[in-house]
Residue frames as qw, qx, qy, qz and C-alpha x, y, z in Angstrom:
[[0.497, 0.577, -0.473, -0.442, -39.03, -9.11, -1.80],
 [0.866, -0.134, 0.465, -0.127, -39.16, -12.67, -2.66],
 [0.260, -0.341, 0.731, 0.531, -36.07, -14.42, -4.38],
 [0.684, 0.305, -0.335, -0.572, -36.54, -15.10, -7.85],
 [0.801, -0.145, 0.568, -0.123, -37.04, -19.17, -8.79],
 [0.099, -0.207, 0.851, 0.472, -35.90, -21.30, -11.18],
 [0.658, 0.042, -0.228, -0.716, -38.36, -22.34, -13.82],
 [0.544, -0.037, -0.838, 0.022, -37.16, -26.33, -12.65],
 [0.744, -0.638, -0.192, -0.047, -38.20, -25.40, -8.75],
 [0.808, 0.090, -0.344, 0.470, -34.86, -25.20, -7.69],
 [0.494, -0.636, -0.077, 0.588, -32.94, -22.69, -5.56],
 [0.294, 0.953, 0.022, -0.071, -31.81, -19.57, -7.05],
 [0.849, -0.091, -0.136, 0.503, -27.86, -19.90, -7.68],
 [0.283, -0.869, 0.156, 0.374, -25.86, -17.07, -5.80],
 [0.581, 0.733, -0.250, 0.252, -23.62, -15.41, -8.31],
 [0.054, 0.675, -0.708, 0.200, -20.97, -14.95, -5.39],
 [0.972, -0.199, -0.098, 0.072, -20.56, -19.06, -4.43],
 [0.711, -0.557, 0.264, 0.338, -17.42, -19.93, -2.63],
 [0.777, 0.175, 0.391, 0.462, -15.16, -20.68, -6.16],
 [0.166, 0.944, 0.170, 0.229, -16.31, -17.13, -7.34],
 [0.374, -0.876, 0.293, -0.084, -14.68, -15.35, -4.09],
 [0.875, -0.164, 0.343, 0.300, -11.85, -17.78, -4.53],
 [0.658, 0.369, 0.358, 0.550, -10.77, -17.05, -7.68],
 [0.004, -0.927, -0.273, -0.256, -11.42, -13.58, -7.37],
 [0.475, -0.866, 0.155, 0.012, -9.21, -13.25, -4.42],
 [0.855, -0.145, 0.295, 0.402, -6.41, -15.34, -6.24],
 [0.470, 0.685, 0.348, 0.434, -6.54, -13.01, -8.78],
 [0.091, 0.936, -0.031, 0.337, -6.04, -10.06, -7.39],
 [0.827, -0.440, 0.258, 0.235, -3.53, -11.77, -5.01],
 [0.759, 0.233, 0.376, 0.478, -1.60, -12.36, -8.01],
 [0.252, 0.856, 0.092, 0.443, -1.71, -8.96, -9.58],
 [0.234, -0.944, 0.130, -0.192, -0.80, -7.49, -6.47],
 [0.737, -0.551, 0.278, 0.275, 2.09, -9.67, -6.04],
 [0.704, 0.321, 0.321, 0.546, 3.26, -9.22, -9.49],
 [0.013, 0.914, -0.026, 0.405, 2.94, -4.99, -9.01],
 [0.599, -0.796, 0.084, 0.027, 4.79, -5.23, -5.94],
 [0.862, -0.039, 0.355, 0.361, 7.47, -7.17, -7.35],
 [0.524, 0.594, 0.348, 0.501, 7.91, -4.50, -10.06],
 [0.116, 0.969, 0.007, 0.220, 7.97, -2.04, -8.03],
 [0.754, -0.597, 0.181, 0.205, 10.64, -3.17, -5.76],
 [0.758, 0.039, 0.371, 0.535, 12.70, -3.88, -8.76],
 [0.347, 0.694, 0.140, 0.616, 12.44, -0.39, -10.06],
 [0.418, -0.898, 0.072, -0.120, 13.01, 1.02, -6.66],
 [0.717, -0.466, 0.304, 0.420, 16.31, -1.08, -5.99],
 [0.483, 0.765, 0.235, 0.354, 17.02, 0.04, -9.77],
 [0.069, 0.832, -0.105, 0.540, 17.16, 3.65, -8.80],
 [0.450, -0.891, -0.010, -0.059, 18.23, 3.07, -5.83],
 [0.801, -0.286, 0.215, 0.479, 21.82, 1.30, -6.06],
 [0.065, -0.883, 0.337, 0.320, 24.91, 2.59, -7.47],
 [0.919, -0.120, 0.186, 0.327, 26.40, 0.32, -10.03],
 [0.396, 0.797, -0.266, 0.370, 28.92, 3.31, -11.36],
 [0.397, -0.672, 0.530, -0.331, 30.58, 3.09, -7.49],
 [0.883, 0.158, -0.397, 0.194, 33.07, 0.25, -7.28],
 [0.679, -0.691, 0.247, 0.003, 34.98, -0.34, -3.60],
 [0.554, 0.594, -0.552, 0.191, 38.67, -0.79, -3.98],
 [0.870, -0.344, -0.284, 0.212, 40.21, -3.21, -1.93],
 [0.152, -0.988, 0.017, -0.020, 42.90, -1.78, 0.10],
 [0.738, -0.324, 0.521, 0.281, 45.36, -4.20, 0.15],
 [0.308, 0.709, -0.496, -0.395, 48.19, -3.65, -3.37],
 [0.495, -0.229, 0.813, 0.202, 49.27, -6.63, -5.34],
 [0.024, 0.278, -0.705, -0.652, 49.00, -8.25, -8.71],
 [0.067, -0.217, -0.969, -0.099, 46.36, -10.37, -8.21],
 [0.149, 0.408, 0.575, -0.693, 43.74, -7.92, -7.37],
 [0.212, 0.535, 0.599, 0.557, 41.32, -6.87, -9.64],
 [0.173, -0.333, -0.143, 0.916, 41.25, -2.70, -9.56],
 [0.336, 0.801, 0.480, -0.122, 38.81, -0.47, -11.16],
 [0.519, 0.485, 0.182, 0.680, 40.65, 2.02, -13.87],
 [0.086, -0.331, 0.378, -0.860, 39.55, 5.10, -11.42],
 [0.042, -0.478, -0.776, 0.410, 37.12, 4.95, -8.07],
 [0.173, -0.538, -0.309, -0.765, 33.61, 7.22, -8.65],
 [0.574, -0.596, -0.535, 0.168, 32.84, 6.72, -4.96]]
């Protein structure tokens, strides 16, 4: 099969050229770093406890207690 030609003579231009694949790959770079990111943050979400509060063990005025422990 014989490439097609421009009607100047020229070279046919390759739809994938370097910039193409470039961008392409930045792109989906991006996406995937912006899904990942989301998911992490809905995994650490579900994953933590902020209802569970550590009490120090040590008594005194100056501490700052929780009203009851849920731990």
């Amino acid at each position: 099969m014989i490439a097609p030609t421009r009607p100047d003579g020229a070279p046919p231009v390759r739809f994938w050229s370097g910039w193409r694949i470039f961008a392409l790959v930045a792109v989906i770079s991006g996406l995937a770093l912006f899904v990942g990111a989301n998911v992490h943050l809905i995994s650490v979400a579900f994953a933590s406890k902020p209802d569970c509060v550590l009490q120090p063990q040590t008594e005194g005025a100056a501490s700052y207690r929780p009203a009851k422990s849920s731990c």
